[in-house]
C-alpha positions in Angstrom: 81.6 34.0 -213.7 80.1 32.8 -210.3 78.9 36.6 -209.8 77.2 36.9 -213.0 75.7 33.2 -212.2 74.5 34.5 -208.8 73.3 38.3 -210.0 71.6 36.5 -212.3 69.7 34.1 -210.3 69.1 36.8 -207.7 67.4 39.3 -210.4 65.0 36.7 -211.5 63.9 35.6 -208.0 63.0 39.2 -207.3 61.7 39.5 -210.9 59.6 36.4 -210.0 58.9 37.7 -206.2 57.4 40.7 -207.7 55.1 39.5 -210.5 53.9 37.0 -208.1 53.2 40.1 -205.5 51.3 41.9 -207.2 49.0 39.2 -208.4 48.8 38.3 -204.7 48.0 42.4 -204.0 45.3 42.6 -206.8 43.3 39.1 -205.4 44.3 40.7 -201.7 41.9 44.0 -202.8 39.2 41.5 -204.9 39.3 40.0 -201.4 38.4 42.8 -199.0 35.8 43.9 -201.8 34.1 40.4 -201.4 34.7 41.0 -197.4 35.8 37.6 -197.2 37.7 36.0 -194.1 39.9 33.4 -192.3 39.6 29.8 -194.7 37.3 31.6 -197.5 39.9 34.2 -197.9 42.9 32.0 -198.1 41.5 30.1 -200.2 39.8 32.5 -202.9 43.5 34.2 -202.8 45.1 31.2 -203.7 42.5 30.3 -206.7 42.7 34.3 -207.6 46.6 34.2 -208.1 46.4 30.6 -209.7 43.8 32.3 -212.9 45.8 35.4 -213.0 48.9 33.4 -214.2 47.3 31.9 -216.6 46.4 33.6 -219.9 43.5 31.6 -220.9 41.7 32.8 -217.9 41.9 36.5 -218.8 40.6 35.5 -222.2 38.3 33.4 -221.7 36.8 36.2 -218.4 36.7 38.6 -221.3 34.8 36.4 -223.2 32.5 36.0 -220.7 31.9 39.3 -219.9 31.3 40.2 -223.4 28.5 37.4 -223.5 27.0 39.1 -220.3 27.3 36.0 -218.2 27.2 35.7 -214.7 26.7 33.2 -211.3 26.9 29.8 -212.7 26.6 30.1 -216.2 29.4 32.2 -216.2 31.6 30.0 -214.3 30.6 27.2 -216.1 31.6 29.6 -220.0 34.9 30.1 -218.2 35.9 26.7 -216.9 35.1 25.2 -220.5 36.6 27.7 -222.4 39.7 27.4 -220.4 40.1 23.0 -220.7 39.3 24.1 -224.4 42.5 26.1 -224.3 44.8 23.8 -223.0 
């Protein structure tokens, strides 16, 4: 039973490890696009993987890009839309 317990906990950490990887890859690549660096890169990463795990972002980005929005009024359709979710 304590090996089931363990393989168990050990599959969903790498399940986990992985999801969270390739979030981190895809904000890694938005990233280099942007040709950020040093402080702006870390933290751009860490807001990137932060949206992508939530599903009201994706939505509400695809809302936005349906209503051609960009800059600030984009951000600002998007960050509504989003506290409207929740």
């Amino acid at each position: 039973m304590r090996k089931l317990i363990t393989f168990t906990a050990l599959v969903t950490a790498l399940f986990s490890f992985n999801v969270a990887f390739a979030a981190d890859a895809s904000c890694e690549a938005k990233a280099a696009e942007k040709k950020l660096a040093g402080a702006a890169k870390n933290s751009f990463i860490k807001k990137c993987a932060a949206d992508s795990a939530s599903p009201a972002q994706t939505a509400c980005d695809a809302q936005a890009a349906e209503k051609k929005l960009a800059g600030a009024a984009k951000n600002s359709f998007v960050k509504k839309c989003v506290a409207d979710a929740k």
